[in-house]
C-alpha atoms as one frame of an Amber mdcrd trajectory, in Angstrom:
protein
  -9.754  22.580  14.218  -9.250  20.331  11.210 -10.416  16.956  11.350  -9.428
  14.310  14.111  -9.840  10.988  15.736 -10.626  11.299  19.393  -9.339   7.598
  20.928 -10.631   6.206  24.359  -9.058   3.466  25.396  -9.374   0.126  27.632
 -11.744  -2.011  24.923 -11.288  -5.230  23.523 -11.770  -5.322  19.846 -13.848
  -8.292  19.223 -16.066  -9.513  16.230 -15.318  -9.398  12.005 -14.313  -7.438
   9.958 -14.328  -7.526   5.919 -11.667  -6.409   4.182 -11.847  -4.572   0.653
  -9.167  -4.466  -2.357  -5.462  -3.688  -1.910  -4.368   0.087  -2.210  -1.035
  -0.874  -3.367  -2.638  -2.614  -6.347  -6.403  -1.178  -7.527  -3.863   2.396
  -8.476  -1.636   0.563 -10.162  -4.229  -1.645 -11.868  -5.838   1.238 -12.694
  -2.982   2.711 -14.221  -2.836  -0.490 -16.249  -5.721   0.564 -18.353  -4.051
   2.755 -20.230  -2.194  -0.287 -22.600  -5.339  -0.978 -23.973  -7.917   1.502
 -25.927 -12.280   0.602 -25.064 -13.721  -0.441 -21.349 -12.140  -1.855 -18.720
 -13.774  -2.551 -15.440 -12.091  -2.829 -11.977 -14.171  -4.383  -8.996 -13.620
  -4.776  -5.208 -12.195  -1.275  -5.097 -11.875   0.103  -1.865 -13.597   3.449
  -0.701  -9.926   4.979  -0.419  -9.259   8.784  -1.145  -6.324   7.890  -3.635
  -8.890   5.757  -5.715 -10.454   9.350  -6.947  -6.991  10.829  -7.157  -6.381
   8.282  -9.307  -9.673   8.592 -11.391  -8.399  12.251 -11.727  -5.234  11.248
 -13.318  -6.289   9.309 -15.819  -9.214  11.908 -16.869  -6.602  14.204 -17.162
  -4.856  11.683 -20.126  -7.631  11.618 -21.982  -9.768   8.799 -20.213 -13.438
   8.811 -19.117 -13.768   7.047 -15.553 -16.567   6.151 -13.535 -16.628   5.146
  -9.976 -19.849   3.123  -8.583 -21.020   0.800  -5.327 -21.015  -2.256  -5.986
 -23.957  -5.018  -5.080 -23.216  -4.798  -1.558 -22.134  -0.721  -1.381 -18.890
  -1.800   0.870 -16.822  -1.707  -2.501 -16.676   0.443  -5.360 -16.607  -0.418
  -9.063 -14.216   1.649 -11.358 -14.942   1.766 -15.359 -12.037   3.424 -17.740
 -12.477   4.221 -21.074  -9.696   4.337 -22.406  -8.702   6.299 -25.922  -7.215
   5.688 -28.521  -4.420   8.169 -28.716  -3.910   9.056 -24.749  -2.775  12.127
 -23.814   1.251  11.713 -22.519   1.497  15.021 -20.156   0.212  14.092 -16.908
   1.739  17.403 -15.032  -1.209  18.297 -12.774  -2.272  18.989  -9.231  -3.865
  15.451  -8.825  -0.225  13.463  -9.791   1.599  15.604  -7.213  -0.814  14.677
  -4.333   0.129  10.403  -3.810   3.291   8.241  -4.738   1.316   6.083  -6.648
   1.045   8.564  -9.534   4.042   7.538 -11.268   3.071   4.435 -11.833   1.308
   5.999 -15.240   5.090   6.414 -16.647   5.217   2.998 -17.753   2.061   2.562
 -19.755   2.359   5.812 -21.102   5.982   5.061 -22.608   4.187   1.805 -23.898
   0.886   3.060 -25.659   2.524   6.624 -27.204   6.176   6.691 -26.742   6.462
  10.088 -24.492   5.630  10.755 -21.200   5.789  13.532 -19.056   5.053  12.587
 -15.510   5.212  15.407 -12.811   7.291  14.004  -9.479   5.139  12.558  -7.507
   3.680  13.319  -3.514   2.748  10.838  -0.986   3.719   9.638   2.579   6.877
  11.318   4.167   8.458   8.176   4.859  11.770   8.834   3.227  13.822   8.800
   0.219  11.996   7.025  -2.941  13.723   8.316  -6.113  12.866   7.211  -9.691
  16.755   6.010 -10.619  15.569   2.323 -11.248  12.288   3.605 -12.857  14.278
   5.494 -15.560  17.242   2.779 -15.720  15.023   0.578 -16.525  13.578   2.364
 -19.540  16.509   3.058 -20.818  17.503  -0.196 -21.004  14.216  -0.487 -23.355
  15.789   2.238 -25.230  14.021   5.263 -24.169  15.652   8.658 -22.865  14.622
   9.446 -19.178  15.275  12.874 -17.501  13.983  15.435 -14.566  12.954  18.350
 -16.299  11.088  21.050 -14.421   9.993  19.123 -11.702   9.035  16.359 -14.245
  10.104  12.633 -15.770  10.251  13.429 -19.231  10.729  10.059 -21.302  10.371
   9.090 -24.837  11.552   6.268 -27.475  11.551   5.845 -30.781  10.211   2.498
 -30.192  11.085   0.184 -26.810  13.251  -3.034 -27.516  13.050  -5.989 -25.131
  16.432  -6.069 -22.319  17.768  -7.928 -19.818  17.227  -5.809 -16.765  18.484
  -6.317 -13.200  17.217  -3.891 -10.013  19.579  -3.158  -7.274  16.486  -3.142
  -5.380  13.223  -5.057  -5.398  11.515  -2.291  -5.603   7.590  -2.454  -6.491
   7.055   0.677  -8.303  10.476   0.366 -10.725   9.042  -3.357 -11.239   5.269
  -2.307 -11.832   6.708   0.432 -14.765   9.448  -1.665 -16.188   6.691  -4.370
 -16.456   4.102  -2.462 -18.408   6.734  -0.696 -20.557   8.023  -4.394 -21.688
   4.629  -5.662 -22.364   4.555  -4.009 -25.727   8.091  -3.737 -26.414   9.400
  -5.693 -29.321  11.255  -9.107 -28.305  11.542 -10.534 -24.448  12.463  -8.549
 -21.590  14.167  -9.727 -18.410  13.225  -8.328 -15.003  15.667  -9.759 -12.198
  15.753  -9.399  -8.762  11.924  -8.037  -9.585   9.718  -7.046  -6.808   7.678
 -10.568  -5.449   4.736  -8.674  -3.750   1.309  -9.978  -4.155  -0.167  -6.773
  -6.060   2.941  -7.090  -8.572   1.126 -10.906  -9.193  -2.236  -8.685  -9.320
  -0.826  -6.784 -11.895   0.630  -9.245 -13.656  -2.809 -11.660 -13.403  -5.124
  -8.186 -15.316  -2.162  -8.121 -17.563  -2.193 -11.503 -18.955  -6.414 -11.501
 -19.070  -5.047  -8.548 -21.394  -2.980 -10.661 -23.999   0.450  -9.753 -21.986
   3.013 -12.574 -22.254   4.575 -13.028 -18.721   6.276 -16.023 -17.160   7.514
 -15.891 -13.389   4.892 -14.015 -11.144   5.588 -14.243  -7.958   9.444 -14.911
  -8.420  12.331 -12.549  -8.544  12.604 -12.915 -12.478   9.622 -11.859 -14.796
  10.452 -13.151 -18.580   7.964 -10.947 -20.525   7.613 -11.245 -24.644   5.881
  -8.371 -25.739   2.937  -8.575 -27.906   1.726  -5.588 -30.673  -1.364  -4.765
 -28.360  -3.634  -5.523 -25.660  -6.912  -5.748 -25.072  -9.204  -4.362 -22.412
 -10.479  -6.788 -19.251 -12.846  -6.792 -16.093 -10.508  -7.846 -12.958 -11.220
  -7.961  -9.408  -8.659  -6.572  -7.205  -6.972  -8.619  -4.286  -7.744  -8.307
  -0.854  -5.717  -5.846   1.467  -2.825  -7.593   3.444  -1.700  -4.011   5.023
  -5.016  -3.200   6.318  -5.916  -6.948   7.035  -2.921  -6.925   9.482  -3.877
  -4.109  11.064  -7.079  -4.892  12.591  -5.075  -8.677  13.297  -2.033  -6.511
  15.273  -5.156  -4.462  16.686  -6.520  -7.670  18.068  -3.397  -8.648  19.809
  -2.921  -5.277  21.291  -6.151  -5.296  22.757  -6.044  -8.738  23.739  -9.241
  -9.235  21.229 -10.494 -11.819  19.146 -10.839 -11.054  15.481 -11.878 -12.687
  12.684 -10.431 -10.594   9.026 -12.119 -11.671   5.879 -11.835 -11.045   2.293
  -7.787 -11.945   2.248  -5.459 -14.735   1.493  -3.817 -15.438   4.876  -0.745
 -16.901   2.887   0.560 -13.302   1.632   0.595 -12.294   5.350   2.271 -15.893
   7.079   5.089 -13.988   8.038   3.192 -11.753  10.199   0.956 -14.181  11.333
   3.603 -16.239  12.566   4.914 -12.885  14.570   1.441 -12.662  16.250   1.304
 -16.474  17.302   5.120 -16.007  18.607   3.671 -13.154  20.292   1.161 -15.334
  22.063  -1.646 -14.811  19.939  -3.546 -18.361  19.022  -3.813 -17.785  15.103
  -6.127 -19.852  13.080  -6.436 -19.973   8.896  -9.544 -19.759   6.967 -10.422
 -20.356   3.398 -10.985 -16.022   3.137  -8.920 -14.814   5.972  -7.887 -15.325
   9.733  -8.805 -15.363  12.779  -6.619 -13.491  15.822  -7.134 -14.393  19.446
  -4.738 -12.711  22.076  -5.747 -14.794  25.338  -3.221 -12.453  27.353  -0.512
  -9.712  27.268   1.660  -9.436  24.319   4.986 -11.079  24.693   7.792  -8.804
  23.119   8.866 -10.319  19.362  11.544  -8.828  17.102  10.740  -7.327  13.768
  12.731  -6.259  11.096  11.018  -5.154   7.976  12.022  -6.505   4.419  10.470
  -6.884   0.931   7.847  -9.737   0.615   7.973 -12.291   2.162   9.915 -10.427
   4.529   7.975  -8.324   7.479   6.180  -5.158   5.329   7.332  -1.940   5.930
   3.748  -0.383   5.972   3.385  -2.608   8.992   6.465  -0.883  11.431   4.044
   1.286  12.984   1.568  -1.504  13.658   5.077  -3.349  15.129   5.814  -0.189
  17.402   2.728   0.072  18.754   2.698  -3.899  19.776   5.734  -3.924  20.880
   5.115  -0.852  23.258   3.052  -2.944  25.458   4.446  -6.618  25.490   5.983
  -8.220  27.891   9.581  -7.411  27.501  11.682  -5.897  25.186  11.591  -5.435
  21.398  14.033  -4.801  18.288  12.769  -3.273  15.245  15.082  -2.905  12.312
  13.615  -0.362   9.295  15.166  -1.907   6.271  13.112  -0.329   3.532  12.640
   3.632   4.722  14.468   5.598   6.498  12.150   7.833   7.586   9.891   5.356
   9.431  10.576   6.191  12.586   9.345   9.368  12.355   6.406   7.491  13.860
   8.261   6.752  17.138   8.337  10.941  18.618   4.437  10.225  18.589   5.065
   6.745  20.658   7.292   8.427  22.904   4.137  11.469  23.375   1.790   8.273
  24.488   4.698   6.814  26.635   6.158   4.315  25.446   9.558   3.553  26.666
  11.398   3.487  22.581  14.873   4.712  21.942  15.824   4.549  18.045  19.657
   4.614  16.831  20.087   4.598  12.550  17.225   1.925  11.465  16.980  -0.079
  14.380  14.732   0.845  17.507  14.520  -0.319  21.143  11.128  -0.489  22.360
  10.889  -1.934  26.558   7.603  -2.679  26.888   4.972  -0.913  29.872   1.656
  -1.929  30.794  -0.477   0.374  29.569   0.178   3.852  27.585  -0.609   7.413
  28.753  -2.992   9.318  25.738  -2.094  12.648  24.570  -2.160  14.599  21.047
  -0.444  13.131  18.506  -0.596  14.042  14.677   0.053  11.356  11.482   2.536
  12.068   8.987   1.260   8.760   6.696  -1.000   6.453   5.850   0.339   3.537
   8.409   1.401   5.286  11.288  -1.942   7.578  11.710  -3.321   3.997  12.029
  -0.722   3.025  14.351  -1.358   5.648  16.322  -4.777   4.552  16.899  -4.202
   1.057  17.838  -1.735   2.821  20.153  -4.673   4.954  21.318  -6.860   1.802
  22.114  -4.125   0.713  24.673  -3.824   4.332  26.411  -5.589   5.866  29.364
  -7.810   8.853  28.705  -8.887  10.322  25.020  -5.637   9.788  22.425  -6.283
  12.847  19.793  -5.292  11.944  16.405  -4.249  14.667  14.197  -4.290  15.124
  10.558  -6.157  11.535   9.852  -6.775  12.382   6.224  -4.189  10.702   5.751
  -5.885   7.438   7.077  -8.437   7.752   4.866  -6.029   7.489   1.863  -5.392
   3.400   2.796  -7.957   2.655   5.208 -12.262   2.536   3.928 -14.611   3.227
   6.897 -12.189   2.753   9.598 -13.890   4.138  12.148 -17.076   2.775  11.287
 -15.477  -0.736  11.257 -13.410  -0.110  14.597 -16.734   1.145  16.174 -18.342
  -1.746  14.815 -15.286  -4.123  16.440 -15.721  -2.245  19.999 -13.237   0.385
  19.671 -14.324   3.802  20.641 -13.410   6.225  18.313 -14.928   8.557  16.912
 -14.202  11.355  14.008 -14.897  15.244  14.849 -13.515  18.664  13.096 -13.779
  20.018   9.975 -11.620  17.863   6.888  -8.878  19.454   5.185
């Protein structure tokens, strides 16, 4: 059988944990290397599957890329040399495998003019089309269009423009961004995603020479420069997989401590967990979660930062199916996040979903059974969900943990949790 997580449940998770650099921002920081030709360097990298992918996609435009341990050998370090004239086609097996890929459309426009950027895969979590990726170029004055299964873009050169989203959206911000950096004249990004891996981004930009005022707000003014130059940046810590092992803490009525993050990108959920019943407690690198009791049943609904994240519904779900009482989640972001809720309902849980919004009434304790992941967020949902079951929970198709989450059965072993990792990978 392919490769699986088997689950037992009935532990408390208790000790520390460290967490490594942000997923949603070492790819796209990565992809940032491409604005500038010579070295740059990229530390606190976590041991991720997509950071490879990644590596791949950028070897195949014309870059040389290293990946090494760092000091400790809990991160990795990630060197790109980048050329001078990079390669524009990026229509490969690597781009199609993760979402992320796209995010090379951007400084590709910027450094040669063209791109041709093969759709993307990634998580089935629902619709995520490119319309605001491609408005927004040509608003800089390229042409943008699906050809063959591809973006195809190109300008004769990009012009600074005033350029508002309908959406927030991180990925249409992150391109828009690094197109604009080396545009001529100022561009205007409102209603711009406010996440902390767009400040990331736009932190290894300016160590770059970029010109951008408003990180961290809804409008980014950018003035673009005639080049940049390359940098050594250390990526931030994980908030998504930071909140997981504090959710997994509450679940398990644990005591946690998370280090390596800034507690104030995740005060929103922290302030869930201590409504929950949880007694939360800031640190100068992280958190610490103590759940003295059951769960009490809190509402969610997800929104862009500093709203609830998305990539934490699952985590939501799986509280919420054994609190005391009775739960709303609204899904504001994807549609197709309650995919994750058939696999609830195979452990038990008492969850009834109508449009975005779901009902969860919660029991006791869960029932284990097999259950497979169709992302990143909810295979790790489905474990915490497994910690809370009777029996051995079988997790299916957990590669796709390992795209977001370093060592996480190493650190949940390490925590108390007993899982453990058999089968053959895919």
């Amino acid at each position: 059988m392919s490769e699986r997580f088997l689950v037992s449940g009935g532990n408390q998770l208790v000790g520390e944990v460290a967490v490594g650099g942000a997923k949603n921002s070492v790819l796209k920081l990565m992809a940032a290397s491409l604005l500038a030709e010579g070295t740059t360097t990229i530390t606190n990298c976590p041991d991720i599957l997509d950071v490879p992918l990644m590596a791949e996609v950028l070897r195949g435009l014309g870059c040389d890329v290293t990946i090494s341990d760092d000091e400790s050998g809990d991160r990795s370090v990630v060197t790109i040399v980048t050329p001078a004239e990079p390669k524009y086609h990026a229509d490969f097996p690597a781009v199609t495998q993760f979402r992320a890929s796209v995010c090379v459309l951007g400084p590709l426009m910027a450094r040669c003019k063209r791109a041709v950027v093969a759709l993307p895969g990634g998580d089935a979590i629902g619709s995520r089309p490119l319309d605001m990726h491609q408005a927004g170029l040509r608003l800089l004055g390229a042409t943008s269009e699906i050809e063959h299964g591809c973006v195809v873009a190109k300008a004769e050169e990009l012009q600074g423009a005033r350029i508002r989203l309908d959406f927030p959206s991180v990925g249409a911000t992150e391109n828009i961004l690094m197109a604009a950096v080396l545009a001529e004249g100022e561009t205007v990004i409102d209603n711009a995603a406010r996440e902390p891996d767009i400040v990331d981004l736009c932190t290894m930009l300016t160590q770059m020479g970029a010109r951008i005022d408003g990180a961290g707000s809804s409008v980014l003014t950018v003035q673009g420069v005639k080049s940049l130059r390359p940098t050594t940046h250390r990526v931030i810590g994980d908030r998504i997989v930071a909140a997981t092992w504090g959710i997994a803490a509450a679940m398990t009525t644990g005591d946690v401590r998370v280090t390596g993050v800034n507690p104030k990108h995740l005060a929103l959920v922290l302030d869930k967990l201590r409504s929950a019943g949880a007694r939360i407690s800031y640190e100068p690198n992280g958190f610490r979660v103590v759940q003295p009791e059951r769960p009490r049943a809190v509402n969610f609904a997800t929104l862009p930062f500093p709203g609830f994240p998305t990539d934490l519904q699952p985590m939501a779900i799986g509280l919420a199916a054994i609190a005391d009482g009775t739960s709303m989640i609204t899904e504001n972001v994807f549609e197709a996040r309650f995919r994750f809720v058939e696999e609830m309902i195979r452990l038990g849980a008492d969850a009834r979903t109508d449009g975005h919004h779901a009902v969860v009434r919660g029991i006791p304790r869960l029932s284990s059974a097999p259950v497979w992941s169709s992302d990143i967020r909810a295979g790790a949902g489905l474990v915490l969900a497994g910690l809370v079951a009777d029996g051995v929970t079988e997790v299916h198709d957990v590669f796709h943990i390992d795209r977001g989450y370093p060592k996480f059965v190493e650190q949940m072993q390490a925590l108390g949790g007993q899982v453990e990792r058999v089968g053959t990978p895919k």
